[in-house]
N, C-alpha and C positions, 0 to 999 in steps of 0.2 A: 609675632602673633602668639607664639607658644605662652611667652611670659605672661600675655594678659587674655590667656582664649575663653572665647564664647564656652560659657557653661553649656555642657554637653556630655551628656553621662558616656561617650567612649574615652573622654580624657581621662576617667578611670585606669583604664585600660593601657594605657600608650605606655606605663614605664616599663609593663610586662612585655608585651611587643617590643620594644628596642631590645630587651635583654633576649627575646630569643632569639633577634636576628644578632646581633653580637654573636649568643651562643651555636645558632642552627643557618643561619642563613635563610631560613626559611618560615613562617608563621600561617596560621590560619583565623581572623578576626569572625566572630560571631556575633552578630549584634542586629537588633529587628532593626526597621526603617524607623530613619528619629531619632537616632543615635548620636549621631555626628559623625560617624564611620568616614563619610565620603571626604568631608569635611577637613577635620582633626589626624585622619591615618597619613595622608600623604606629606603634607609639612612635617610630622614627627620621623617617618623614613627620612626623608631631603635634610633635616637636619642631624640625624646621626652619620649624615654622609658629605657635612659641610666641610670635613676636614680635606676627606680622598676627593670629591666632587662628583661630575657624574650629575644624571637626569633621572627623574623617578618620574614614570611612563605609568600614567592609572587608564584603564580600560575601563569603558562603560556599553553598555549594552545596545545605544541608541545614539545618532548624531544628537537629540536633542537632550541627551543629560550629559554629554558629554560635555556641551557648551555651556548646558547650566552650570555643571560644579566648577568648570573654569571660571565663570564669571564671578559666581557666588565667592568661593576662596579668594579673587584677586581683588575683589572688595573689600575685604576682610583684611586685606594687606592694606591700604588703600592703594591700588593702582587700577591700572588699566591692562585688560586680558593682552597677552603679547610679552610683559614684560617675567617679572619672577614664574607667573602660573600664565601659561600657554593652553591653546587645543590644536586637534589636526582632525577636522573627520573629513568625510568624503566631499568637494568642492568646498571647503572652508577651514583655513590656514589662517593660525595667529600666535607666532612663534616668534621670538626673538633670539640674538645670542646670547639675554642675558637670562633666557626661562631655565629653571630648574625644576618645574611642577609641568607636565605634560599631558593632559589631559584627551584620550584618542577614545573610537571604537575598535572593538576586537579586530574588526575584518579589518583597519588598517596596521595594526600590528600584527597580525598575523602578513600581511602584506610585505612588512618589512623582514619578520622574521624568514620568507623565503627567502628576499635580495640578500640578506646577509645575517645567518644565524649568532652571529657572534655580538651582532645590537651593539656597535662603536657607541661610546658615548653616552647612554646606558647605566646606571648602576643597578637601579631596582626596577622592578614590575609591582604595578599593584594591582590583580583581579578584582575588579568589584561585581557584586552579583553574581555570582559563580552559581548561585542557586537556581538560577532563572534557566538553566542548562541547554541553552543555543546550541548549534554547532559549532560556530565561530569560536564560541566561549570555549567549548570543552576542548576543540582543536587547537583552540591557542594555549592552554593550559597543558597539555600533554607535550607541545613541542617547546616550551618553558622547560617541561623537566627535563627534557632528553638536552636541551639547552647546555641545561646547569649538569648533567652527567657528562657532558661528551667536551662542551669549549670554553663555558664561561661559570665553575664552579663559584667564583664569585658575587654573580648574580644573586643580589635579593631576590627574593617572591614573596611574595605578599597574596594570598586568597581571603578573599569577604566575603561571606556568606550572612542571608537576614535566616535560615532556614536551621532544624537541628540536623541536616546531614554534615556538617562537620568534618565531624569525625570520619569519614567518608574520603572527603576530601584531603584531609592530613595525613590522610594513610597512599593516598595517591600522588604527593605532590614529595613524599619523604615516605621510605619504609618506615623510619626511627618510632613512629609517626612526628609529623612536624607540632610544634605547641601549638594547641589552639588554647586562643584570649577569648573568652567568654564574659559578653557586657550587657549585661542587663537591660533590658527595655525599661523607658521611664512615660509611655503612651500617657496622657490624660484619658479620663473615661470615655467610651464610646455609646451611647445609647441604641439599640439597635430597635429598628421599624421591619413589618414584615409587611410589602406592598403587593401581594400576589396580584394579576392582572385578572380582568374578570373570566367567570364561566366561559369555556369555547376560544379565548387568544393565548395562540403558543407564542414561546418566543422564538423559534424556527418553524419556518416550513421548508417544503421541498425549492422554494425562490430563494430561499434565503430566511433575511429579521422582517416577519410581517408590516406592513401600515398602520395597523392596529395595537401591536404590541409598542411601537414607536409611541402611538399615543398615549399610551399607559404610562409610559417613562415619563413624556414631558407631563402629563399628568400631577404623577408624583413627585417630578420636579414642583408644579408649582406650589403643588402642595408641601415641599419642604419648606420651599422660599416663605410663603405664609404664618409656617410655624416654627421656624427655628432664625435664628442670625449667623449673621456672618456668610462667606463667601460658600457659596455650594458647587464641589467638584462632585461631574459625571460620567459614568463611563459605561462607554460603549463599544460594541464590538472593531467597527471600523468607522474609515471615511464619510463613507458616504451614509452612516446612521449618524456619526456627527453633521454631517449636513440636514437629516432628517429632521432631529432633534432641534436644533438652532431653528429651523423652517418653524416648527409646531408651537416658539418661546418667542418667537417675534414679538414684540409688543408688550414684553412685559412690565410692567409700569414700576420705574427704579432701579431697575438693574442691568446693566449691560451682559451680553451673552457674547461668551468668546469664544473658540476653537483651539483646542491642543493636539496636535497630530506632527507626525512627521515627513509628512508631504508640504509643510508651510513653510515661508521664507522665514529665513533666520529671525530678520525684526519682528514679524508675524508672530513668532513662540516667546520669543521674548516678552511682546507683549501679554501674553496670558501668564507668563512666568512671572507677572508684576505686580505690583498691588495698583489697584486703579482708583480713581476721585469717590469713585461710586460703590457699591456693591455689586460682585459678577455669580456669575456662573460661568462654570468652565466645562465644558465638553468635550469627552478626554477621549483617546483610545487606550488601550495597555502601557502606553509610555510615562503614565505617571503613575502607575499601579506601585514601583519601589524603589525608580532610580531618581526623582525628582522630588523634588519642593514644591505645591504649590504655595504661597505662599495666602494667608488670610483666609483659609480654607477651613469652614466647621462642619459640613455636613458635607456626606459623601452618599450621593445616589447612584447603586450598583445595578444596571441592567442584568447583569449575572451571566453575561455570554463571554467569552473569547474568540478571536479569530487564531487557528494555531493552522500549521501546517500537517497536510497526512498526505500519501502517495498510495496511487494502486497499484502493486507493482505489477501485478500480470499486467495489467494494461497501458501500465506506464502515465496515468493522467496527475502528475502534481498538482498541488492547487493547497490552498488557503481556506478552510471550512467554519462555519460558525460554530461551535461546543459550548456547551454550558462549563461553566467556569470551576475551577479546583477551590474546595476549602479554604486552602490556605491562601490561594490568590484572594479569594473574598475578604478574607481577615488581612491580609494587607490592605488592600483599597479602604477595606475600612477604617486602620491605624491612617489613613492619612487626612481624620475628620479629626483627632486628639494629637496632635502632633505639638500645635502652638496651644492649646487649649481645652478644656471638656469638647464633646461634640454628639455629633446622632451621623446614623448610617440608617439609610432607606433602602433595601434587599426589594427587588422587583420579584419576587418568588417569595414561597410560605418555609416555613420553619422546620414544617413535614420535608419538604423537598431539599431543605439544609443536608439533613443525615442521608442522603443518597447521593451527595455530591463526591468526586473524586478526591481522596486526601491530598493529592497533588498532582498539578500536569503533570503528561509524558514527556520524558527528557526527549528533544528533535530528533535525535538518535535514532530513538526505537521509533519514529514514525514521518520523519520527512524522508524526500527525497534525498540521496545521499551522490550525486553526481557531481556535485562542488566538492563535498567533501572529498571525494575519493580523488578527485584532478587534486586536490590540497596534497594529500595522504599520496599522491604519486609523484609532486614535483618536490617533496619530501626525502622520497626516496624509500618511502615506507607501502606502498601498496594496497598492502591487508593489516597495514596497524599493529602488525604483531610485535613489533618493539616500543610502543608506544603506550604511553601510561593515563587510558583514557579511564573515566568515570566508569564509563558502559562501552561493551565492544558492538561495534557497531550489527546489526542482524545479517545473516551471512545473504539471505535470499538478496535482499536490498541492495548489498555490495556488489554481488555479482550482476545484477540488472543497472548499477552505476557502471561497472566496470566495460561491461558491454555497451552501452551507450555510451561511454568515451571512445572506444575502438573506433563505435558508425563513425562518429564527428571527427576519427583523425588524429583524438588527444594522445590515444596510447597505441602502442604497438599490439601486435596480436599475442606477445609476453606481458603482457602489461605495465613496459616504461614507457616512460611520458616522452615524448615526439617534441622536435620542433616547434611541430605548430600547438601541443598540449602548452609549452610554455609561453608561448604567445596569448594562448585564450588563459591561461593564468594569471595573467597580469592585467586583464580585463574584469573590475569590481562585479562581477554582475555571473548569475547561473552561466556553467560552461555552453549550455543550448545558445543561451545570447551571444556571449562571445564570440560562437562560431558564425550565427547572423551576422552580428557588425563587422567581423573579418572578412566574410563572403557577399554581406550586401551589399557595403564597401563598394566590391567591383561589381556588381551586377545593377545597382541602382543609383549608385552614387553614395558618397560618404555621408552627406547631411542627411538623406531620407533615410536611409540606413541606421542612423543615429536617432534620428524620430523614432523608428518606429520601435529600437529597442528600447528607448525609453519608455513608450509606453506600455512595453512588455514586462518590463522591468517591475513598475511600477503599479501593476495590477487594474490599469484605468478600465473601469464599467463601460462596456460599448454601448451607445445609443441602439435600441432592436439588436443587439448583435453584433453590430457592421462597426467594424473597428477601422475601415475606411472615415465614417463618420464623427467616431472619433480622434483623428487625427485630424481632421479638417475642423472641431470643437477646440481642441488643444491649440489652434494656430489663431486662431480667434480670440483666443484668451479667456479667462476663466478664476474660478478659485485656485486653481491648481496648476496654471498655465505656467506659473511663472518655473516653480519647481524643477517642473515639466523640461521647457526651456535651459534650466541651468544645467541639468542631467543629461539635454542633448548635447550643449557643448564641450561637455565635461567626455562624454564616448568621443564626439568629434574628435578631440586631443588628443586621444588615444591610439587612433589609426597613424600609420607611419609616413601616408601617401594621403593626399587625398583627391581618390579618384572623381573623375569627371560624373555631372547627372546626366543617367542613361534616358531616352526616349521616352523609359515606359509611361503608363500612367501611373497616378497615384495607386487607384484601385490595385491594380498589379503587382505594384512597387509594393502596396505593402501584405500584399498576398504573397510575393515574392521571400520578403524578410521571414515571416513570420513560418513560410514553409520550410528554409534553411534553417529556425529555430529547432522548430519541430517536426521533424520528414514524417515521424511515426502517425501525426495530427493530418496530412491530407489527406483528403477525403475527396470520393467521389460518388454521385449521387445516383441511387438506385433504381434499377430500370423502373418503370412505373410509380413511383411513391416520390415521397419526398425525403425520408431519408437518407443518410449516409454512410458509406461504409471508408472506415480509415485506413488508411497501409495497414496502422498496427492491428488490423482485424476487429475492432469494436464496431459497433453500430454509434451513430451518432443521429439528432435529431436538433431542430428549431424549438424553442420553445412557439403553441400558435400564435402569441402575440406578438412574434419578431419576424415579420414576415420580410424585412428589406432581402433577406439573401436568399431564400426558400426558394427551391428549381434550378437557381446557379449549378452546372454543371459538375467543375469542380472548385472546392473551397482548401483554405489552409485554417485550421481550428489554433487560434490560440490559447482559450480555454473553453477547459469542458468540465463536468462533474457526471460521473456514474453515481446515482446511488442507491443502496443496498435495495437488492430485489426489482430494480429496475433493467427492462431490454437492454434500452439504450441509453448512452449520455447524452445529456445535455447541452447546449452549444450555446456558451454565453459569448463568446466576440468568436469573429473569422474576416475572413477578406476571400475577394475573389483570386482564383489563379485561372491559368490554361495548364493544358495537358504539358507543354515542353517545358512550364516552368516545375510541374511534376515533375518528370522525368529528372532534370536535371537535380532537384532540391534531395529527391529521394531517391539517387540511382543506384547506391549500393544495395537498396532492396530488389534491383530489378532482376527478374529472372525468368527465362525460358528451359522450361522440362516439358517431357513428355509424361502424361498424366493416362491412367489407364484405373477405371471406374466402376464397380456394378452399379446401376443407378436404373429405378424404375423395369427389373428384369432382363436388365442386358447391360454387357458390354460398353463402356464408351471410350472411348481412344480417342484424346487428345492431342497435339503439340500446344502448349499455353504459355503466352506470354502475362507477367505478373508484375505489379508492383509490389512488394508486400503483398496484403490479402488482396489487392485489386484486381481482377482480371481486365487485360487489359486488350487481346485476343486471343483466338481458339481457329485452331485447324484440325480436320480429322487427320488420323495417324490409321493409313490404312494397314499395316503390319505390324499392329505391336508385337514387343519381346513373348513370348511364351511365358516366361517366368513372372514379368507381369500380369501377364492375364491370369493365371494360377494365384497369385495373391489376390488380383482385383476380387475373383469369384470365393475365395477363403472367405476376404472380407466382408461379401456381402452375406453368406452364409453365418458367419461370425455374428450379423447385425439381423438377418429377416430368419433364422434358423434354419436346423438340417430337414425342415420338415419342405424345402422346396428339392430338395432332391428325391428323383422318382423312386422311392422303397416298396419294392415288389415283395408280395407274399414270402419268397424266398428268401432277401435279404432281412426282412424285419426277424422271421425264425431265426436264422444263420445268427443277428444279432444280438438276439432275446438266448439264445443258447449257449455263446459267447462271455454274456452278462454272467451267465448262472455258475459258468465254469466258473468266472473273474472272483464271482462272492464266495462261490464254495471251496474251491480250488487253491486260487489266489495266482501266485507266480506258476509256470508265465504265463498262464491265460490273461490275456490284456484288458484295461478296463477302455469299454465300448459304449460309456455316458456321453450326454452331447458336449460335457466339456472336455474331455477327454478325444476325443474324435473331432473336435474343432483346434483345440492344442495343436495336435497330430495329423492336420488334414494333409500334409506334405505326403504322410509315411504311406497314406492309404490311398489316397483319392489324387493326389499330388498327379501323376501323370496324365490324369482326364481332362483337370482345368485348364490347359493352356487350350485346351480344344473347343472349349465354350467361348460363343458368342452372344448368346442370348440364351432365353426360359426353353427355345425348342432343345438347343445345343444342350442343357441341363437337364430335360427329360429322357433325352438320351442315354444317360451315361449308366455302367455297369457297374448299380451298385454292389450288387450281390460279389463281382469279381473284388471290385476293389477291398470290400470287407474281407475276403479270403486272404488278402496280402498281412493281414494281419496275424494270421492264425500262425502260433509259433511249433515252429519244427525241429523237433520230430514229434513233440509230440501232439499233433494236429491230426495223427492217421488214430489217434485214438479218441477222438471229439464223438464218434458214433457210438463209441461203449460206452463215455463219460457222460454223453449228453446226446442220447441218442433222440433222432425225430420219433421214433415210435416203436412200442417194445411188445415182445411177445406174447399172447395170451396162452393160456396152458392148451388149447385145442386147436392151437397153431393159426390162429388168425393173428392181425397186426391192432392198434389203438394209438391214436396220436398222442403226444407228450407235449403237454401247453405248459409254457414255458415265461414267466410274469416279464413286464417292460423293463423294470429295473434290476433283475436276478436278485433280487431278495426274496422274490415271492416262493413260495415249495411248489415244485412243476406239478401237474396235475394228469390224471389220466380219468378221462369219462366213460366206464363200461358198465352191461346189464351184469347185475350178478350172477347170471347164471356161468356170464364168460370168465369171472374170474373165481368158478371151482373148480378145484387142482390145486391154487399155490395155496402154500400153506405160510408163509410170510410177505409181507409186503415186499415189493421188489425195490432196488434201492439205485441211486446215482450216483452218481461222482464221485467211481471207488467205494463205492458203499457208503459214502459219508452220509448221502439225505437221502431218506425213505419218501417214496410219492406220496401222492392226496391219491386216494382214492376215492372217487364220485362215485358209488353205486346204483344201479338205477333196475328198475321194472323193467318186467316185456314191455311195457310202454315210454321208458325213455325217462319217468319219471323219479325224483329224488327217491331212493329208497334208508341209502345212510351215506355216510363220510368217513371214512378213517384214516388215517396212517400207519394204524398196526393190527394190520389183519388177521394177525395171530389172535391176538385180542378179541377180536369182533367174533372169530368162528366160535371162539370159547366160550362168548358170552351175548351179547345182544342181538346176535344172529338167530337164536330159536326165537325171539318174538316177531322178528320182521319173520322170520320164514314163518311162523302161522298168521299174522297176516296174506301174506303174499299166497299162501295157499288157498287160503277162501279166495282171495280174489282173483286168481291165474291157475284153477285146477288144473287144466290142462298140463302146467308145464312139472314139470317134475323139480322136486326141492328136498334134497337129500339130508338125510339126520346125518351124515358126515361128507359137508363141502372139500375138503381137502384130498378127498380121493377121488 
């Protein structure tokens, strides 16, 4: 094929490629979608390696380009898949002894790379799509290198990328950096349409992709169909908008409407992978966005959504979300209207909303759930990745919240190596949550329903209302999807070692059952009065109101949910019924009895509580708590309703306020006596009173004035009355009280007639003389006469007009031409 290959602008490329694996072992190909990359790169490998021999092992993204580019290549040869170019994906093997082109997904390579890192039989690897940055992908590409570091320096590697991080990549897969072949795109022109949807339809709401926005696609589907030729691929976020879409083009006159997804049987993709009698449209999800061919394809209609993965991790809810679509993904989908030929792209959004779009998805990394990963990364032998030469280190919060949900399930030790049973649920294709389901429901429900139901957990299937009871009773019945369905349950069946006997339960149970061994943190029990939910993992959850089949069931098992932003509660898209013991059992490592000791509503509450996670599950009074709890219980509630429920007598608030003024003026060691400072510190001061409260009476009680005293530091506390005296002398030997501000910042004050304060001839001073008082001067009547702080000042000077005031109006009293005597 080499001698007579299809024109294909990477054959450009390929003498440079051989010569750097010659020279490096190692390469990195660049080249957009359209290239022939997929095509032209793996025979060029296989045949520099016809001498030594050996298998060239290409990886693709998805079962269903995996199978395309086998097909496509062994056509090319003429033969048939099996013989020179092979595939392996998940349920579907065609491999001979005589294949040298092997054509796999990630996750089965990486599969084999656990059983036996040294890959017998093996010569090269070729990464395809590296850019599309899966987990699978990045995971399997870092243990490639540590591969070729540690047992099989020989190893080709080959990395494809359509994208300009490259360079990126060459620097990760080889320090040297490895060569990257740079091959030109040769796209035919694209024409681009901007089809925004009307006034008022998003393409998300809080459900999901509206009914409305769906019509605007098929819409402009048919408005493609009408204006342009040739076959139109369309793409949509998922399943079941391709089935939306398909619904809305029924009837279209001339053209057959097909379906691209990889929930479809093998013959099924094939046929859209075809050319057909007719004119199609093809209704795609992401699977044909870079690794695929359609083939006869001129106009490419973009709904502009993605379904990508994101994880909460406080709350632990993974899940599969709609987003609006990156840049560059759009600029691919749209290179797949010029591929064979000119073409037109129809963007369901305006031109405005282009430049707002994300330059490129988030690599899964920085935002799925990372509990596969990390079971990957432990039956490795790597953990925390730290010897491993990934793109992106994975985010440390994420790691530790995978790391910990392996522990609950068993995978890993409380060190964090991987257990027995972590390597058993390893070698089960599917999230470690399932795994652990089909090992455990296995024995608890039997192997076959067991394998039901992870399938349909697996596989993301939309519950009718909810009740994913309904949906499995839908999937047995058969359907679009049934058969898939079907092949995935026997495919887990095989997988169990034994297969146990079907237990009693019902379905309903059986698969409430399954689904709460998936996820212990997802059951949920229903809240006294309402209808909501409360989960182990402490979230609220909730029905949507139009799914009423499960609504009041006591307790449920959530197999999915979505929180989102600024919302109480999640959402509860499928669940099944459970009982309390199938609780118990599913989630018992959460289970727990403490004694719980409370302020709540003005007193004391003394629990013994039994718990499942956040569940209460019952309560007994605990009529002698510890002292020490009760002392924190009453901290805390003071912490939360403030110090102002402690009884502060005339006494203690001075004592406080004089404390303060020392704290400001003074400093060390007069203590600071703010309420956070005093709620810090409730131990030091107040600490022996609270084990004695049991309620608001027990709190009115307490002495605060003593307890403030324990504060006051010694020795020099016997001097607080000269520093910070309550009340200081007047020159004719009576006494004035010293007011003293809340916060000691304020300058203490003293209220007297002026007649009381002639004699002193300076203001009298505090805190070591540091602060002069306020003086409030006043009439024989009590009234403002002046203000000062330097009375020195005042005799001097604006004392002779208030005293001829004051004289007309107070003859009587006498008002001396010199106050200081």
């Amino acid at each position: 094929m080499l001698d007579s290959p299809p024109d294909l602008p990477v054959l450009a490329g390929l003498p440079a490629l051989t010569a750097a694996l010659h020279a490096r072992g190692v390469a990195v190909v660049q080249a957009p979608p359209g290239t022939g990359k997929t095509t032209l790169v793996p025979p060029a490998v296989a045949a520099m390696l016809a001498r030594d021999g050996g298998r060239v092992v290409v990886t693709q993204p998805r079962r269903i380009a995996a199978r395309a580019a086998a097909r496509r290549l062994a056509g090319l040869l003429g033969e048939r898949v099996g013989e020179t170019v092979g595939h392996t994906v998940r349920g579907d093997r065609a491999v001979g002894p005589g294949t040298r082109i092997e054509f796999v997904t990630t996750g089965v390579l990486l599969r084999r790379l656990q059983r036996d890192p040294e890959l017998p039989g093996v010569a090269a690897v070729v990464l395809d799509e590296v850019h599309e940055r899966q987990l699978d992908a990045d995971l399997t590409l870092a243990f490639l290198v540590d591969v070729r570091a540690t047992v099989r320096d020989d190893l080709l590697l080959v990395a494809m990328s359509a994208t300009v991080e490259a360079e990126r990549t060459a620097a990760t897969i080889d320090p040297g950096p490895a060569p990257i072949i740079d091959v030109p795109g040769a796209l035919h022109p694209v024409a681009q349409h901007w089809a925004a949807p009307p006034p008022g339809v998003l393409p998300v709401d809080e459900r999901g992709v509206p009914p409305r926005f769906l019509d605007h696609v098929a819409a402009t589907v048919r408005e493609a169909v009408s204006a342009e030729t040739g076959d139109v691929l369309v793409f949509v976020p998922g399943v079941g908008e391709v089935d939306g879409v398909m619904r809305r083009l029924s009837g279209l006159p001339g053209v057959d409407v097909v379906a691209l997804h990889g929930r479809l049987r093998p013959a099924e993709q094939d046929l859209a992978l075809t050319r057909g009698p007719r004119r199609r449209v093809v209704v795609s999800t992401a699977v044909a966005e870079s690794s695929l061919t359609v083939p006869g394809v001129r106009v490419v209609v973009d709904a502009g959504l993605s379904r990508e993965p994101r994880t909460d991790q406080v709350r632990g809810l993974p899940a599969l979300v709609t987003v609006r679509v990156s840049r560059s993904a759009a600029e691919q989908r749209a290179g797949r209207a010029g591929r064979e030929a000119p073409g037109a792209v129809y963007r369901c959004w305006s031109r405005a909303e282009h430049t707002h779009l994300d330059p490129h998805p988030a690599p899964e990394i920085a935002v799925a759930d990372l509990t596969g990963f990390c079971l990957e990364l432990a039956a490795w032998g790597d953990v925390d990745a730290s010897g491993l030469a990934l793109l992106d280190p994975p985010p440390a919060a994420a790691l530790e919240t995978a790391r910990d949900t392996l522990v609950e399930l068993g995978a890993l030790d409380d060190a964090g190596a991987i257990t027995a049973r972590g390597r058993a649920m390893a070698q089960i294709p599917a999230d470690p949550r399932l795994a652990r389901a089909l090992l455990d429901g296995a024995e608890a429900v039997g192997a076959h329903r067991a394998a039901e139901v992870v399938a349909l957990l697996d596989d993301d299937v939309r519950a009718p209302g909810g009740d994913l009871v309904a949906a499995l009773r839908m999937m047995r019945r058969g359907g679009p999807t049934a058969r898939s369905w079907s092949d995935a349950v026997a495919r887990l069946e095989s997988l169990l070692p034994e297969r146990p006997r079907r237990t009693e339960l019902t379905d309903d149970l059986a698969v409430g059952t399954v689904v709460a061994l998936a996820h212990p943190g997802r059951i949920a029990r229903r809240r006294p009065g309402g209808t909501a939910y409360l989960m182990v993992s402490g979230t609220g959850a909730s029905f949507r109101a139009a799914d009423p089949a499960l609504a009041g069931v006591p307790w449920i098992a959530i197999a999915d949910a979505e929180r989102r932003p600024g919302a109480r509660d999640a959402t509860i898209r499928s669940a099944a019924p459970i009982d309390e013991d199938i609780a118990l059992d599913a989630a018992s490592g959460t289970w727990t009895e403490a004694d719980e000791v409370v302020w709540t509503n003005g007193r004391i509450v003394a629990r013994r509580v039994t718990r499942l996670g956040a569940i209460e599950l019952s309560a007994a009074p605990l009529n002698d708590p510890p002292p020490d709890a009760v002392a924190a219980a009453v901290a805390d509630g003071l912490s939360r309703e403030g110090l102002d429920l402690l009884p502060w007598s005339d006494a203690a608030v001075a004592l406080r306020r004089r404390m303060a003024f020392l704290h400001h003026a003074v400093g060390d060691p007069w203590p600071d006596v703010g309420d956070e400072a005093l709620l810090a510190g409730i131990d030091a001061w107040l600490g022996p009173a609270l084990a004695r409260v049991r309620g608001s009476r027990d709190l009115a009680r307490l002495d605060v004035l003593g307890a403030l005293r324990r504060l006051l530091p010694w020795p020099e506390a016997g001097r607080l009355d000269e520093l910070a005296p309550e009340r200081v002398t007047l020159p004719k030997g009576s006494t004035a009280r010293v007011e003293y501000g809340p916060t000691g910042t304020e300058q203490p004050l003293v209220s007297v007639r002026l007649q009381e304060a002639f004699g002193w001839t300076e203001t009298p001073r505090l805190a070591g003389g540091r602060v002069p008082l306020l003086l409030h001067l006043l009439t024989p009547a009590r009234r403002p006469a002046a203000v000062t702080a330097d009375l020195g000042s005042f005799w001097a000077g604006p004392y002779r007009q208030v005293r001829a005031e004051l004289r007309g109006r107070y003859p009587k009293h006498a008002w001396p031409e010199d106050p200081t005597r």
